[in-house]
ZAMARGU-4260 file (C-alpha; in steps of 0.2 Angstrom, whole numbers, plus 5000, padded with zeros to 4 digits):
<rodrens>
0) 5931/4959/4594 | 5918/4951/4587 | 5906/4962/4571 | 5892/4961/4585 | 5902/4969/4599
5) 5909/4985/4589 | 5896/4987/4575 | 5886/5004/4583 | 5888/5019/4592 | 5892/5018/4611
10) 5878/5024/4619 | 5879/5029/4637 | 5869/5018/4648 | 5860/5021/4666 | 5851/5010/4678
15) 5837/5012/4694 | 5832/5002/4707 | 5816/4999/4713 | 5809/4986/4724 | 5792/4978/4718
20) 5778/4970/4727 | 5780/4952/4720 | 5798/4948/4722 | 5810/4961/4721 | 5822/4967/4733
25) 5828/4981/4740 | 5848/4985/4749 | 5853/4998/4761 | 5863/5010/4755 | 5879/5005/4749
30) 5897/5016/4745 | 5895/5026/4731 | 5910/5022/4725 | 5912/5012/4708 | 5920/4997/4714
35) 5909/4984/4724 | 5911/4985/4742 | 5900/4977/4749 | 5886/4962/4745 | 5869/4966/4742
40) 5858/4962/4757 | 5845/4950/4759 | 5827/4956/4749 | 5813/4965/4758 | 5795/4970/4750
45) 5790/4988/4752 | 5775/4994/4744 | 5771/5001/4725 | 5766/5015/4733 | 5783/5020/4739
50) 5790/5023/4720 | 5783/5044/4717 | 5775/5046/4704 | 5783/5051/4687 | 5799/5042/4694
55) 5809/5029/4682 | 5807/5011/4687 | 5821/5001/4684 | 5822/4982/4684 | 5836/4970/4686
60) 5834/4951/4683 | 5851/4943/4689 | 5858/4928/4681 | 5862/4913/4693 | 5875/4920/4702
65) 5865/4932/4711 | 5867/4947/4716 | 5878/4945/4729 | 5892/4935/4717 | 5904/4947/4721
70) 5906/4948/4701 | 5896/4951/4686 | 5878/4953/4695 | 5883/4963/4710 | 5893/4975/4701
75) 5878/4977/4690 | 5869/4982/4704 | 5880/4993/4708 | 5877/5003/4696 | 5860/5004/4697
80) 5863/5010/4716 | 5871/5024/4708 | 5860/5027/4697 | 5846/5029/4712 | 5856/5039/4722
85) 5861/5051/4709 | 5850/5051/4698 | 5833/5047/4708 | 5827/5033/4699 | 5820/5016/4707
90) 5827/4999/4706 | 5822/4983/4711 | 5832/4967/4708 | 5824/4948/4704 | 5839/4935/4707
95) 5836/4918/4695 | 5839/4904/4705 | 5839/4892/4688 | 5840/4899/4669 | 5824/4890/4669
100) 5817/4907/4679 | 5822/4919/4666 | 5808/4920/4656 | 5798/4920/4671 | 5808/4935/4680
105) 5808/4945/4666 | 5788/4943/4663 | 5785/4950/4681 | 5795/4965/4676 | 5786/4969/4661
110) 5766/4963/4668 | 5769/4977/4679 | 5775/4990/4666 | 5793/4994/4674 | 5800/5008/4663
115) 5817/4998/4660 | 5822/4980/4662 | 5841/4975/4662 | 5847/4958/4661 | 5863/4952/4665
120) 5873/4939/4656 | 5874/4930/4640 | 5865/4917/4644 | 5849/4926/4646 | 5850/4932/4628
125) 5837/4921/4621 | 5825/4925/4633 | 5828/4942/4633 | 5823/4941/4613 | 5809/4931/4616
130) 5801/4942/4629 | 5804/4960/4625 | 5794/4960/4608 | 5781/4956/4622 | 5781/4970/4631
135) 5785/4984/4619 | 5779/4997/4635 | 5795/4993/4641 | 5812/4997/4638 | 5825/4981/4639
140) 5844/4982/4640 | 5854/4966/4637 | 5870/4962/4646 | 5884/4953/4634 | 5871/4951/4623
145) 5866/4954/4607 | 5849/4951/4595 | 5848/4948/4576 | 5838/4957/4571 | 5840/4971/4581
150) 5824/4975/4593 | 5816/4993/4595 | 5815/4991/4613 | 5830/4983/4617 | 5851/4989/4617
155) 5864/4977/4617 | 5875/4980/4631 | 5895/4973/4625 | 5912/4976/4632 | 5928/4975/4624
160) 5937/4965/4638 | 5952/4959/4628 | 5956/4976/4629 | 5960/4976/4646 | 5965/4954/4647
165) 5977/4958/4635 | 5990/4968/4645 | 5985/4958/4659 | 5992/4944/4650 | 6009/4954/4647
170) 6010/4959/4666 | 6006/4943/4671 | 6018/4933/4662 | 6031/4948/4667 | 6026/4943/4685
175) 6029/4924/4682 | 6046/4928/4677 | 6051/4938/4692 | 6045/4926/4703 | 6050/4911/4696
180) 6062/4913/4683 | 6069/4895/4680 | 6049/4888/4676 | 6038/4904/4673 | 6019/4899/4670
185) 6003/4909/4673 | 5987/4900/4671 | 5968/4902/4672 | 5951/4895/4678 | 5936/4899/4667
190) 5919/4895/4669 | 5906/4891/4654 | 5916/4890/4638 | 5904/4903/4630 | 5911/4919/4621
195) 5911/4932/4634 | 5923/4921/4644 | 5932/4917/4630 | 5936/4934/4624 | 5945/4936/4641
200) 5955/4921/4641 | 5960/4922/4621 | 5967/4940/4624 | 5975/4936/4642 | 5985/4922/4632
205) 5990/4933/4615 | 5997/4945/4631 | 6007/4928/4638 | 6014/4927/4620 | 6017/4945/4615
210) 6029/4945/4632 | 6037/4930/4627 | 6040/4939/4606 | 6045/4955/4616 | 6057/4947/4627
215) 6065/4931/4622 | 6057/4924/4637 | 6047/4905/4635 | 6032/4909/4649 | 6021/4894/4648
220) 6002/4897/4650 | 5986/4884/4655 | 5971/4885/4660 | 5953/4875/4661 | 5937/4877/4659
225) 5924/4872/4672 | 5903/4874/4664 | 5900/4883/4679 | 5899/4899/4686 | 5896/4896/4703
230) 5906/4880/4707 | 5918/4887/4719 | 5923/4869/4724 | 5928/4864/4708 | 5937/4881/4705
235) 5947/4877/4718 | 5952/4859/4712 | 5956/4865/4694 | 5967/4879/4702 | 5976/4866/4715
240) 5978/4854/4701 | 5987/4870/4688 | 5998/4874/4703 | 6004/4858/4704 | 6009/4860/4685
245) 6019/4875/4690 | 6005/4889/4688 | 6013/4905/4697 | 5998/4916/4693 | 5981/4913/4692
250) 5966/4920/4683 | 5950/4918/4688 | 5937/4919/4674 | 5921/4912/4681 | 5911/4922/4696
255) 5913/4909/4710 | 5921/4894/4702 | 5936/4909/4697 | 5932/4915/4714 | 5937/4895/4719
260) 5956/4895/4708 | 5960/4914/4720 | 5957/4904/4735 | 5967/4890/4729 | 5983/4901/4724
265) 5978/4910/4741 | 5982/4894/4751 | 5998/4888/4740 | 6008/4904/4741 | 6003/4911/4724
270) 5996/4925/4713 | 5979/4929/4705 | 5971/4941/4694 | 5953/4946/4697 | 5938/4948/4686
275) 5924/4959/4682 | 5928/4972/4696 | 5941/4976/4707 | 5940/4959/4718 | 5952/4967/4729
280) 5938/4974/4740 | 5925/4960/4736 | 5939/4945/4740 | 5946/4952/4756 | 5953/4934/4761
285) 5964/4934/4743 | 5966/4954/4740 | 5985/4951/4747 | 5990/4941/4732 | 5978/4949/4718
290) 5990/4959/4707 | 5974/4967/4699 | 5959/4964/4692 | 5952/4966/4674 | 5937/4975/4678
295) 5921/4973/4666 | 5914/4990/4672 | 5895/4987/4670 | 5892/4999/4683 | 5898/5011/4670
300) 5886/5005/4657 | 5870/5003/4667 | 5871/5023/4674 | 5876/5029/4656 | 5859/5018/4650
305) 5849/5026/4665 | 5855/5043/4660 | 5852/5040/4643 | 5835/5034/4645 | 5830/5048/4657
310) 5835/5059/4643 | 5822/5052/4632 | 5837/5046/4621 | 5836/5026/4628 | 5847/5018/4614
315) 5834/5004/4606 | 5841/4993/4591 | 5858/4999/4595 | 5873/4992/4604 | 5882/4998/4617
320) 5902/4993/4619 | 5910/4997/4636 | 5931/5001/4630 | 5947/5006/4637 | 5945/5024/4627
325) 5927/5025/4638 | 5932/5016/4655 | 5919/5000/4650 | 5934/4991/4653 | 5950/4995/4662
330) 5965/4987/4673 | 5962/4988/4693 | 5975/4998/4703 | 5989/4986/4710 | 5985/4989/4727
335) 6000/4977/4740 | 6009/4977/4722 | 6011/4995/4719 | 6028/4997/4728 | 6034/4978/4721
340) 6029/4980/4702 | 6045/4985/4695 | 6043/5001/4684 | 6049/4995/4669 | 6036/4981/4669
345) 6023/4997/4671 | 6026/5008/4659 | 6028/4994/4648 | 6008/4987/4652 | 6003/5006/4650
350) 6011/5007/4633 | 6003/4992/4629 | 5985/4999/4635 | 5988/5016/4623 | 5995/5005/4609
355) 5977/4996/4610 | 5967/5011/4612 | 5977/5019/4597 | 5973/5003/4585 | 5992/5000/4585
360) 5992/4981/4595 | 5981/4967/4592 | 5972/4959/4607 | 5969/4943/4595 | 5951/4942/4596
365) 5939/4940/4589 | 5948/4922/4583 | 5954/4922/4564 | 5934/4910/4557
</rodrens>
């Protein structure tokens, strides 16, 4: 991983939600479970007065995807409904439409004093710098983000997904060859070609390759990237045009232009590996050819914040990193696959997860500089 993503203590993160007068919104209740169920209902606008006194206000200013992605924003959310539910804060969620809003979603959070503001995504970094020295009654929590210097009133939220891409990469490729054993080739879609993406896709090929030492085997692996998160279209083209290469697996690294290359190996009689959260229940159309999921677990992150923050023990100038060791990261269950994912091949992706967690197999990121 890169220095910025392991270089402090992991701090236990929570998140609240609470819907605000000027543009927030509220959902029903949704399953308590930590996988995402369900998308997050259009907005409504109840009153200040319905947040009790005393009670911690959470904010969440979403990136582009919105909340609803299915992905990266709505399993943030999800945690912040957790966080509510079990821990009695309120949350409230602003979606940003263009990144040109994010300065502007994050200033209505802190003009109206919310106790802490979680951002979500890399690409709200800069703004997230700029504007929480602004508002220093506030607490601010930075998802794939990072500040140098460090700010008092901010934590960088990081997860170690190459922890979790790399054994994906092994099964994966280990997949490939049972399927097609004369042309075995797993591929992937990607979306901005920005680290956090990256970091999934460096490690899901070092996997591809540690298969092929470990087995004599020559599994061949591609993959594209987009610039867009939420181009489901072109997702879908890219992964189309990799299965006509001979792609047997696809991963989709990219909210809804990922979302796009599922559908695409969906309609051609292939397999995909989901991203973020368990897509299994949030791609109902493609959960029968999803062998599983490498699961970002930012639900995780934002109720250990919350917590933390209720304790009076919010974690300013420090970084959090979400691991396998601490489930911030983690393979999803193989659902349709569990019965067809030969044992051998299983034991030999969980030997590969406890090798990683013991510091004996390298993922193969952060990239040699």
């Amino acid at each position: 991983m890169k220095k910025w993503l392991f270089s402090t203590l992991a701090v236990l993160l929570v998140l609240s939600l609470v819907l605000v007068a000027c543009g927030p919104t509220e959902t029903p209740e949704p399953s308590p479970e930590p996988v995402l169920t369900e998308a997050a209902p259009p907005p409504t606008e109840p009153s200040v007065e319905e947040t009790p006194e005393g009670t911690l206000r959470v904010g969440m200013v979403s990136d582009v995807g919105g909340v609803d992605d299915a992905s990266f924003n709505q399993n943030t959310w999800e945690g912040l409904v957790r966080a509510r539910d079990e821990l009695g804060i309120s949350a409230t969620f602003i979606e940003s439409q263009a990144q040109a809003d994010y300065e502007k979603n994050i200033t209505e959070f802190g003009e109206q004093e919310f106790d802490l503001v979680f951002t979500v995504g890399f690409l709200i970094n800069e703004a997230t710098a700029k504007m929480a020295p602004l508002y220093p009654d506030s607490q601010f929590a930075g998802i794939d983000q990072w500040y140098d210097p460090p700010i008092d009133n901010a934590v960088a939220i990081t997860f170690a997904v190459d922890q979790a891409s790399f054994p994906i990469g092994y099964l994966a490729a280990g997949w490939a060859v049972l399927q097609d054993p004369d042309d075995p080739h797993v591929g992937w879609i990607g979306g901005m070609e920005i680290p956090p993406v990256q970091q999934f896709i460096v490690a899901y090929e070092a996997g591809v390759a540690y298969y092929n030492e470990q087995k004599g085997t020559d599994v061949q692996v591609s993959g594209v990237y987009v610039g867009d998160f939420e181009a489901a279209d072109e997702g879908k083209i890219q992964g189309n045009s990799l299965i006509d290469e001979g792609v047997d697996v696809i991963f989709g690294v990219g909210g809804k232009t990922g979302n796009g290359g599922l559908a695409a190996a969906k309609e051609r009689g292939k397999w995909g590996v989901g991203v973020d959260v368990d897509q299994y229940f949030t791609l109902p159309n493609e959960q029968d050819i999803l062998i599983t999921s490498c699961q970002k677990r930012l639900d995780n992150a934002v109720y250990a914040v919350v917590e933390s923050t209720l304790a009076g023990e919010f974690p300013g100038g420090g970084i959090y990193v979400g691991t396998l060791e601490n489930e911030g990261v983690g393979l999803a269950p193989y659902h349709d696959f569990e019965g067809e994912i030969p044992a051998e091949l299983t034991e030999e992706v969980e030997a590969i997860v406890q090798g990683i967690v013991d510091g004996t197999i390298s993922t193969g990121w952060p990239l040699e500089e």
